[in-house]
C-alpha positions as CSV (number, residue, x, y, z in Angstrom):
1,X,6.3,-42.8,-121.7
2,X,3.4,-41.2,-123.4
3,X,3.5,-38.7,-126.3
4,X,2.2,-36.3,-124.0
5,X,5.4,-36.7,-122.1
6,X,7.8,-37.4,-124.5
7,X,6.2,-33.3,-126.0
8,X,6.2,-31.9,-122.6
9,X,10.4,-33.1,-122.6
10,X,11.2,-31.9,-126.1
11,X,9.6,-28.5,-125.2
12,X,11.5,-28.2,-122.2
13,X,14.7,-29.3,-123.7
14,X,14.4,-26.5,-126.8
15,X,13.3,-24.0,-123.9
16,X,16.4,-24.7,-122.3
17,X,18.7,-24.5,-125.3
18,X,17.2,-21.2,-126.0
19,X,17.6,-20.1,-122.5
20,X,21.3,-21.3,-122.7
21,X,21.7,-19.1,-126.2
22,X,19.7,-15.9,-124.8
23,X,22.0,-16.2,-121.7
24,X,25.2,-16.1,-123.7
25,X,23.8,-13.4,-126.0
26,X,23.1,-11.2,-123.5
27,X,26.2,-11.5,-121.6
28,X,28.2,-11.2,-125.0
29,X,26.3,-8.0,-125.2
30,X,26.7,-6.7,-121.7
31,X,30.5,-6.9,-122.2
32,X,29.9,-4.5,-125.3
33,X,28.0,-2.0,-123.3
34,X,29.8,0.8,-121.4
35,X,30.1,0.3,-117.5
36,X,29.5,4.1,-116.6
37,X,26.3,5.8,-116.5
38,X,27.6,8.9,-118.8
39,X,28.3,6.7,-121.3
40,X,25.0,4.6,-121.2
41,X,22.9,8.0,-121.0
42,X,24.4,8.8,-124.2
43,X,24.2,5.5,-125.7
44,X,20.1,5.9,-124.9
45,X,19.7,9.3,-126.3
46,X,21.4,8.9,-129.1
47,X,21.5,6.1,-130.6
48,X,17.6,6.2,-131.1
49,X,17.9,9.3,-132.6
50,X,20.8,8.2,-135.2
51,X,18.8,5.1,-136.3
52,X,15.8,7.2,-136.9
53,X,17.5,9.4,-138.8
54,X,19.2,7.1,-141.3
55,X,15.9,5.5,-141.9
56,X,14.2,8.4,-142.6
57,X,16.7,9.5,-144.7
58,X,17.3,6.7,-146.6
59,X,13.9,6.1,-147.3
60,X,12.6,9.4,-148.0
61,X,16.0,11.1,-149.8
62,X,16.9,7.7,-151.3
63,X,13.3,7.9,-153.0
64,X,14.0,11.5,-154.0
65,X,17.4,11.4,-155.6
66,X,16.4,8.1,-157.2
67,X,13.2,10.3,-159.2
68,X,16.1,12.7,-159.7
69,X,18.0,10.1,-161.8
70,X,15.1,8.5,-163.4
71,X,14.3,11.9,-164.6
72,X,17.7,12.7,-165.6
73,X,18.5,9.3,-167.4
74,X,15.2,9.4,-169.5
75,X,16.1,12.9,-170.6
76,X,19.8,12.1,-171.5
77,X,18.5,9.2,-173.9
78,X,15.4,11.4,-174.8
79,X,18.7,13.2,-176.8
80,X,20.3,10.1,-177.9
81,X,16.7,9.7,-179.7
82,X,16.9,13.0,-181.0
83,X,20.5,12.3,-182.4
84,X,19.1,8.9,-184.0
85,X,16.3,10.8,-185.7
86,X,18.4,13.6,-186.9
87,X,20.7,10.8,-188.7
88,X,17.8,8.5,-189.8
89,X,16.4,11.9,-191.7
90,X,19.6,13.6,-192.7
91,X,21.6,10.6,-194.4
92,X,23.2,12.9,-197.0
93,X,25.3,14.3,-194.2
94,X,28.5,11.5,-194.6
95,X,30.5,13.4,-192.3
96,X,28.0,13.4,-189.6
97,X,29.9,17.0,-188.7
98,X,26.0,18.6,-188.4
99,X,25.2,15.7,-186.0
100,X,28.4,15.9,-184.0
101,X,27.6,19.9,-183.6
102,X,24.2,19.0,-182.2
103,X,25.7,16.6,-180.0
104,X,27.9,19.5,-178.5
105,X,25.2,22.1,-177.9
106,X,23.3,19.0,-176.1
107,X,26.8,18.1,-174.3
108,X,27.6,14.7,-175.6
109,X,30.3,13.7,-177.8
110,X,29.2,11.6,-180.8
111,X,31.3,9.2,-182.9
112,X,30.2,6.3,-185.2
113,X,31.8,2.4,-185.6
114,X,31.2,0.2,-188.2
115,X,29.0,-2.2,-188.4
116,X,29.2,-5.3,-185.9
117,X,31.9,-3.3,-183.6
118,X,30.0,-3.9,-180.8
119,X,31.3,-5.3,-177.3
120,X,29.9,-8.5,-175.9
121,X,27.7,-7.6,-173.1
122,X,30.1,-7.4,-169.7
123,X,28.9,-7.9,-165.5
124,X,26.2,-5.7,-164.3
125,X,27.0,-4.1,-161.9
126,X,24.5,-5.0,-158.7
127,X,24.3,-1.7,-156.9
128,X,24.0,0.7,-159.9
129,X,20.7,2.3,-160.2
130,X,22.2,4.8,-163.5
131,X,23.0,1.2,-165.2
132,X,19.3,-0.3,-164.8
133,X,17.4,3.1,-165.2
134,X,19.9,3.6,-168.8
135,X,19.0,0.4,-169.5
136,X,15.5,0.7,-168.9
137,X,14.7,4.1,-170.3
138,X,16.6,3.5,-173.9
139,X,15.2,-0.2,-174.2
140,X,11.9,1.7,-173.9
141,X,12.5,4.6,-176.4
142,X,15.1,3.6,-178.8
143,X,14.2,-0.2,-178.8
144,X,17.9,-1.2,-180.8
145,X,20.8,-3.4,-179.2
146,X,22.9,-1.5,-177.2
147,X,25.5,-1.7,-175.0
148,X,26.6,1.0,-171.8
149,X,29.3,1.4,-169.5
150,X,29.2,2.9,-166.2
151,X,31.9,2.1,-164.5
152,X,35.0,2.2,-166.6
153,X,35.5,6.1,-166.6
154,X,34.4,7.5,-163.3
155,X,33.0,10.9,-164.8
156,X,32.1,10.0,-168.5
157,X,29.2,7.0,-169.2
158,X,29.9,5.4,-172.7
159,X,27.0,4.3,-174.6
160,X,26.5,2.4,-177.9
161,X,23.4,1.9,-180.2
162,X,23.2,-0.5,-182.9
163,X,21.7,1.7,-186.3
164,X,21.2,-0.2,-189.5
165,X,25.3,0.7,-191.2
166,X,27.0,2.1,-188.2
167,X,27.5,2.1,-184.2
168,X,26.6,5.1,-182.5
169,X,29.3,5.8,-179.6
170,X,27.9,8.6,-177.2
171,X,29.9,10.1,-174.2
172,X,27.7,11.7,-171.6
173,X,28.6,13.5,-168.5
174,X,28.0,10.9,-165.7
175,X,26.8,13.9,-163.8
176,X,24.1,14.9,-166.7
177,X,22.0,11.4,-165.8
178,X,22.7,10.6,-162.3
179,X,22.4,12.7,-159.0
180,X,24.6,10.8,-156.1
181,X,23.0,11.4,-152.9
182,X,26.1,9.7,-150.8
183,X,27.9,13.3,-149.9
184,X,24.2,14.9,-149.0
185,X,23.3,11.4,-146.7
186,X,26.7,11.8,-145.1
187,X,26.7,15.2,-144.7
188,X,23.3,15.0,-143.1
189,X,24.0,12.4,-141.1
190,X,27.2,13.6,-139.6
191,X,25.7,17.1,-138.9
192,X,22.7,16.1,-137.0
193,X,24.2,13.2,-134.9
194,X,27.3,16.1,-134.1
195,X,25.1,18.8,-133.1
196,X,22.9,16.0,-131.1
197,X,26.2,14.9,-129.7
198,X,27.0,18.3,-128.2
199,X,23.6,18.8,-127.0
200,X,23.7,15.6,-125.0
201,X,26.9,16.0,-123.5
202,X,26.4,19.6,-122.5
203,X,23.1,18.2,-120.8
204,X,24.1,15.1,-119.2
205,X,27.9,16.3,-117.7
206,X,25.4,19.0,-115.7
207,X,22.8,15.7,-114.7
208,X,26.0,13.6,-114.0
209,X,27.8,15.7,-111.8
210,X,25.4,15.4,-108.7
211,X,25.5,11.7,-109.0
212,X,29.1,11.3,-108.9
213,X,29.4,14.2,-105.9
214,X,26.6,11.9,-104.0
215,X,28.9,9.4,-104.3
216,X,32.0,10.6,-103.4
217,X,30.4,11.9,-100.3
218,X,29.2,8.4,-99.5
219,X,32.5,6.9,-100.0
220,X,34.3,9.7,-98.1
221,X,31.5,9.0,-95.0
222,X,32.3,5.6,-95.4
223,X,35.8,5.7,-95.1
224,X,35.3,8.1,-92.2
225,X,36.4,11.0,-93.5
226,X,33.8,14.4,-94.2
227,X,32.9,15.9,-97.0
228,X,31.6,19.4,-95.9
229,X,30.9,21.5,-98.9
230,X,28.3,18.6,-100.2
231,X,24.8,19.7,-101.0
232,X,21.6,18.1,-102.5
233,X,21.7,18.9,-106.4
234,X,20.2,18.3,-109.8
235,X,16.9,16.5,-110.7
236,X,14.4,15.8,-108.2
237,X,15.7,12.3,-108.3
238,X,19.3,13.2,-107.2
239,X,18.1,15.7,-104.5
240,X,16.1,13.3,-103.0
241,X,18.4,10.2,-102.9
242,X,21.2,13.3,-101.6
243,X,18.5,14.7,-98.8
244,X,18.3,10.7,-98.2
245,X,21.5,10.1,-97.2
246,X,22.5,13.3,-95.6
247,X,19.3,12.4,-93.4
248,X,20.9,9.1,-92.8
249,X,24.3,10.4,-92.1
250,X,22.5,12.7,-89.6
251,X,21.1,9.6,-87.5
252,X,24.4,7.8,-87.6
253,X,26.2,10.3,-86.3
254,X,23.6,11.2,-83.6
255,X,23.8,7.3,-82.7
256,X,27.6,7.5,-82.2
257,X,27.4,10.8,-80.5
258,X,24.8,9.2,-77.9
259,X,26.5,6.0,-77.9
260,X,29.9,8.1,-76.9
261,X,28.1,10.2,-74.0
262,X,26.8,7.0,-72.4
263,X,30.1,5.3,-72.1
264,X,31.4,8.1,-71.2
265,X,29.5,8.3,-68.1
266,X,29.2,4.8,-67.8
267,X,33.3,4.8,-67.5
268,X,33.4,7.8,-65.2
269,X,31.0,5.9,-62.8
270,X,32.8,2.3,-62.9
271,X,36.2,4.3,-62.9
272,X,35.2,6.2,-59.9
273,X,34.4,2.9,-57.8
274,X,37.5,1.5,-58.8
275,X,39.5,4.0,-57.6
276,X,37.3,3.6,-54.3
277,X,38.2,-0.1,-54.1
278,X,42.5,0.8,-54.9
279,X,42.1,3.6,-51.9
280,X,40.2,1.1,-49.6
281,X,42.7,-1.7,-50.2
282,X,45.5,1.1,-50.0
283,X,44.2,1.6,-46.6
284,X,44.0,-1.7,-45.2
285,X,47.6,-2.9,-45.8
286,X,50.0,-5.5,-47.1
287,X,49.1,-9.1,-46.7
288,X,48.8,-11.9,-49.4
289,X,45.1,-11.5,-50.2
290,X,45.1,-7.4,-50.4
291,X,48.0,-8.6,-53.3
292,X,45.5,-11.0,-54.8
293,X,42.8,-8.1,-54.6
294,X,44.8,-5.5,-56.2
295,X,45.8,-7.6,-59.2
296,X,41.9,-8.4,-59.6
297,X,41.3,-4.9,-59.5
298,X,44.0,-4.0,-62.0
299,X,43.1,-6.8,-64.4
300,X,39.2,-5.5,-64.0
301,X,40.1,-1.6,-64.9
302,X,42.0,-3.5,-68.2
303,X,39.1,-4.9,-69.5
304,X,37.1,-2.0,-68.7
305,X,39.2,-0.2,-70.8
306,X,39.3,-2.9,-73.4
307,X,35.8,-2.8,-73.5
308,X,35.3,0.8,-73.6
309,X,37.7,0.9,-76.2
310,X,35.7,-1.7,-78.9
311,X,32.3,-0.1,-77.7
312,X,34.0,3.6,-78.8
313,X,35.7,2.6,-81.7
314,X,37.1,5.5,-83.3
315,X,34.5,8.3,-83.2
316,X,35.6,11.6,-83.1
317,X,38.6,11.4,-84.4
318,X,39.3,12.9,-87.7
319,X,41.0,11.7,-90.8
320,X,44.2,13.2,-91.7
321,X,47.2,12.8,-93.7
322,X,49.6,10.1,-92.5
323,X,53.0,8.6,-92.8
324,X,52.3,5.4,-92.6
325,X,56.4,4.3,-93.3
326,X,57.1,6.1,-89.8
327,X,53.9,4.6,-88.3
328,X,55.4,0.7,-89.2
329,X,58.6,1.9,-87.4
330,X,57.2,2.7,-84.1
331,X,55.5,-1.0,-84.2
332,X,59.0,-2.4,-85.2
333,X,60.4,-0.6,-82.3
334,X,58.0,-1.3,-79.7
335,X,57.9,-5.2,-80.8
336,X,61.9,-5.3,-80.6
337,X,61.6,-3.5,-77.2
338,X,59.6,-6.1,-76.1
339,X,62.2,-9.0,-76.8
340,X,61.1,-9.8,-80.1
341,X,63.0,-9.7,-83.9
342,X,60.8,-7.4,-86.7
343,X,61.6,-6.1,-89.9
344,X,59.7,-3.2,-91.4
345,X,59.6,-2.7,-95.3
346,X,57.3,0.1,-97.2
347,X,56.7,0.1,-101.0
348,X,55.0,3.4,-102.6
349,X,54.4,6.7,-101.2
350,X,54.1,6.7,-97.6
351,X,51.5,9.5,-96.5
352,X,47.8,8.3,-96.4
353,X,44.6,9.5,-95.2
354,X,43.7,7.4,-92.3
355,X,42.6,8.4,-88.4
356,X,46.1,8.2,-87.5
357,X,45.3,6.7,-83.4
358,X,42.6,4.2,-84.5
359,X,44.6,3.1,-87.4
360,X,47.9,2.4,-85.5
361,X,45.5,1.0,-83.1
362,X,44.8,-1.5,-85.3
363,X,48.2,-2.5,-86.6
364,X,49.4,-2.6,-82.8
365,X,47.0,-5.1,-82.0
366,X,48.0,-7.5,-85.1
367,X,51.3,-7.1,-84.2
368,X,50.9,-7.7,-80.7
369,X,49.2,-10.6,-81.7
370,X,51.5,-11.9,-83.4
371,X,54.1,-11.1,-80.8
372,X,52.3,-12.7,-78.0
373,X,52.9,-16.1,-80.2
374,X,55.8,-16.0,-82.5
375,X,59.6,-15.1,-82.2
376,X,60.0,-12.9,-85.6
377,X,57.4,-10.5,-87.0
378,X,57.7,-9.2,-90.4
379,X,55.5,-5.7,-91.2
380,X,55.3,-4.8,-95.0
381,X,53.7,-2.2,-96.6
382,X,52.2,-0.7,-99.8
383,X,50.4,2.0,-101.2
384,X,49.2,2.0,-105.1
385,X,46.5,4.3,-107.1
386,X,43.5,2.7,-105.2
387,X,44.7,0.7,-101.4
388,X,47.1,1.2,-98.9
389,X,47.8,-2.9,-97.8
390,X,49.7,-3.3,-94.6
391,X,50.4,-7.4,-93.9
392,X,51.8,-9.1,-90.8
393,X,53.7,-12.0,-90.8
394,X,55.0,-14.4,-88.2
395,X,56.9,-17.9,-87.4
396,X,54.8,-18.7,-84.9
397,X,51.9,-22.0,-84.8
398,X,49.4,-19.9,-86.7
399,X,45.5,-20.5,-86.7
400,X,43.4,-23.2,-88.7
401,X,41.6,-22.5,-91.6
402,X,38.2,-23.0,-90.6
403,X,39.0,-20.7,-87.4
404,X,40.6,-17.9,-89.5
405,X,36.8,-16.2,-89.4
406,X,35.5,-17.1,-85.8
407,X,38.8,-15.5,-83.8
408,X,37.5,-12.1,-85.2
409,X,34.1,-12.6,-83.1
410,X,34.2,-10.3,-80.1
411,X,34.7,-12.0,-76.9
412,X,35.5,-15.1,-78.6
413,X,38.4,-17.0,-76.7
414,X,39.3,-20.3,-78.3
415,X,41.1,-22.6,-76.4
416,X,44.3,-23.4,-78.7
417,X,43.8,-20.2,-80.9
418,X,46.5,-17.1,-80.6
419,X,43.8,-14.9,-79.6
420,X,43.3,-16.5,-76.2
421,X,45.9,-14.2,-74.4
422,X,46.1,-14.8,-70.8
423,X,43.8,-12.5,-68.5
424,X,43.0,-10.4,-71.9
425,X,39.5,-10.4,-73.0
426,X,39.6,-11.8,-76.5
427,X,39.2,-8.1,-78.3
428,X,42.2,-7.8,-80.2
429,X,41.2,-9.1,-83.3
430,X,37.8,-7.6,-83.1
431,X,38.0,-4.0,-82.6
432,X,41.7,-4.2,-85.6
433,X,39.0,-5.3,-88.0
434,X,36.1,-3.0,-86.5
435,X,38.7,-0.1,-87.1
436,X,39.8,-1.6,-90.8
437,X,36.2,-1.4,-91.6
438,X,35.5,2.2,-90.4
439,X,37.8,2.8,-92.8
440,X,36.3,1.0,-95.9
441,X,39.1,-1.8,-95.3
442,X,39.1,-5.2,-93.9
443,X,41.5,-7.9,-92.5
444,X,41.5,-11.4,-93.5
445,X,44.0,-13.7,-92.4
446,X,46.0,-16.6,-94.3
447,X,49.2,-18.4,-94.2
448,X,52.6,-16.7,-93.9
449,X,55.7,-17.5,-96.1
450,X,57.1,-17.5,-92.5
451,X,55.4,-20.3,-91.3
452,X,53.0,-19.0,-89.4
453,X,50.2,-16.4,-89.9
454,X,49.6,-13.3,-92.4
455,X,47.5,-10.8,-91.3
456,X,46.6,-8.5,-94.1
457,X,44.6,-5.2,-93.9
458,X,44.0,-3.3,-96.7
459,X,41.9,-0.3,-97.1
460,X,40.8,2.1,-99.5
461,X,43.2,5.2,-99.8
């Protein structure tokens, strides 16, 4: 391998290491992030604002309050000098009471050590801008050891100068050399990011609101039900994507309304030769094949009907409040009326907001399904916060897993499968899960504790 080569792999080995770390960053910070839009919106707005703020602050006040205390440091040794000066040129004055009156009208409180009392020097403190300006401004205009302390008395800074016979202990007013800025920065920042809180929330609830009506009228369409007092509001954005899908919503409906009018009249017609052909076989009398006719002619006005049925679906119906506990019953009853043992259980509260005739629709032809193959059914429900799940389940041979999907293709008729019913037209299946879907729901189907098949619709309540 050349050195070309042997580059070109090490690049491509570091690209994909950083690729590897970027892609773990960014999903660590994507579980961080708020899911909803409200919350992002605000994140976005103010955020931004907040960090500009504490920079600005902290580099324009800090600069300010930190000239404040230079100022006020160099003037509170400025007296300390004074105080020296007075007792270099007064040393007649043993009782230094003169000097100790001066010290009071300049507010500090003088005292004086012998000779050599003088602490060793103790930890600076890292973050203290009143210990390095003191330090600076009296090793600049007093120019004698001396030692300061300002951080054993929160309100009082101790400092000691080294005279020729005697220590100079002074006690100044922490407040009378340094100017904290930490209750001004906080107040400032709390103030601004508060009122710029309200101000975004106030504004964004009124831009959030037509997004979340949009899309409760999208899931309501979706689940078939209407949502009649929904109009296109907000931004331009919002009205448009609103005026988008009540356009869309138009069309569909005109589709279903046209598709309904043509079966319609396409079962009127093929009903009305039907009935032509019962009359005309009515007519001609008993004998075997006018038997044999009339059951084609029965078993042909079926799957017209089944037909119809799966072309129709459910339009036109409305949704409406349900008991769905009372629904289950009448499927237990007409299953054990048919020869056949079921068992009916319902968990949660029973009413839910289906298209009551589809919906049973659907649940009769699972069951029926299930009848057509097994000796015991078992019909369970439940209803939470979010889905209303009705499963199926029976003892009889069930359906492989690699056929669980193709059975629910219409017209499908497998040879060994349970949705082969004799003389039916391999619909069932089809038009439950067309119906479970109209809904917002589905049906998947998976092994029963039974033995033999669970058929399990769930759909959104």
């Amino acid at each position: 391998m050349s050195t070309l080569d042997t580059g070109l792999t090490l690049i491509r080995t570091a690209a994909g290491r950083v690729s590897k770390v970027n892609g773990w960053m960014g999903n660590a910070f994507k579980g961080w992030m708020p899911t909803g839009l409200y919350a992002r919106a605000l994140l976005i707005m103010i955020v931004p604002m907040v960090v500009l703020q504490t920079v600005v602050a902290f580099v324009f006040m800090e600069r300010h309050w930190n000239t404040v205390t230079r100022r006020l440091s160099a003037a509170v040794v400025q007296d300390i000098a004074s105080l020296i000066d007075v007792y270099k040129g007064y040393p007649q004055d043993k009782e230094r009471a003169q000097l100790r009156r001066i010290g009071q009208r300049l507010q500090l409180v003088v005292d004086f050590l012998p000779v050599g009392d003088m602490p060793p020097p103790g930890p600076k403190p890292f973050f203290s801008l009143l210990d390095q300006t003191l330090s600076v401004q009296i090793g600049r205009q007093i120019g004698r050891p001396f030692w300061i302390d300002t951080v054993g008395k929160s309100n009082l800074v101790e400092i000691r100068i080294q005279l020729d016979d005697a220590v100079m202990r002074i006690f100044a007013q922490r407040s009378a050399a340094y100017a904290s800025n930490s209750e001004i920065f906080i107040f400032w920042m709390l103030g601004t990011s508060s009122i710029l809180l309200i101000v975004a929330v106030l504004f964004l609830r009124n831009q959030i609101r037509p997004i979340l009506r949009l899309a409760d009228a999208a899931e309501s369409f979706g689940k078939g039900r209407e949502a009649p007092n929904f109009r296109p509001r907000g931004a331009r954005e919002v009205r448009r994507a609103a005026q988008a899908f009540l356009e869309m919503k138009a069309r569909i409906e005109r589709s279903i309304e046209q598709r309904t009018a043509m079966l319609a009249g396409v079962s009127h017609d093929l009903r009305t030769i039907l009935t032509r052909f019962k009359l005309e076989l009515a007519l001609i009398g008993d004998s075997p094949e006018v038997d044999g006719m009339r059951k084609d002619v029965d078993e042909m006005s079926g799957m017209l009907e089944a037909y119809l049925a799966f072309a129709r679906g459910d339009s036109g119906e409305v949704a409406q409040p349900t008991d769905m506990s009372m629904a289950l019953e009448e499927l237990r009853g007409d299953a054990e009326r048919h020869g056949h043992t079921a068992t009916v259980a319902f968990h949660g509260l029973p009413v839910v907001t289906v298209k009551p005739a589809s919906f049973k629709r659907c649940l009769a032809n699972l069951v029926s399904n299930a009848a057509r193959h097994a000796n015991t059914i078992s019909i369970t429900g439940h209803r939470d916060h979010r889905y209303l799940t009705v499963t199926i389940d029976d003892d009889g041979p069930g359906i492989p897993a690699n056929m669980r999907e193709e059975v629910f293709k219409p017209f499908l008729r497998l040879d060994d499968a349970r949705n082969q019913d004799e003389g039916g037209t391999g619909l069932g299946l089809a038009i439950a899960r067309d119906i479970a879907r109209s809904h917002g729901g589905d049906i998947t189907l998976g092994d029963s504790p039974m033995g033999g098949l669970r058929a399990a619709v769930r759909v959104p309540v």
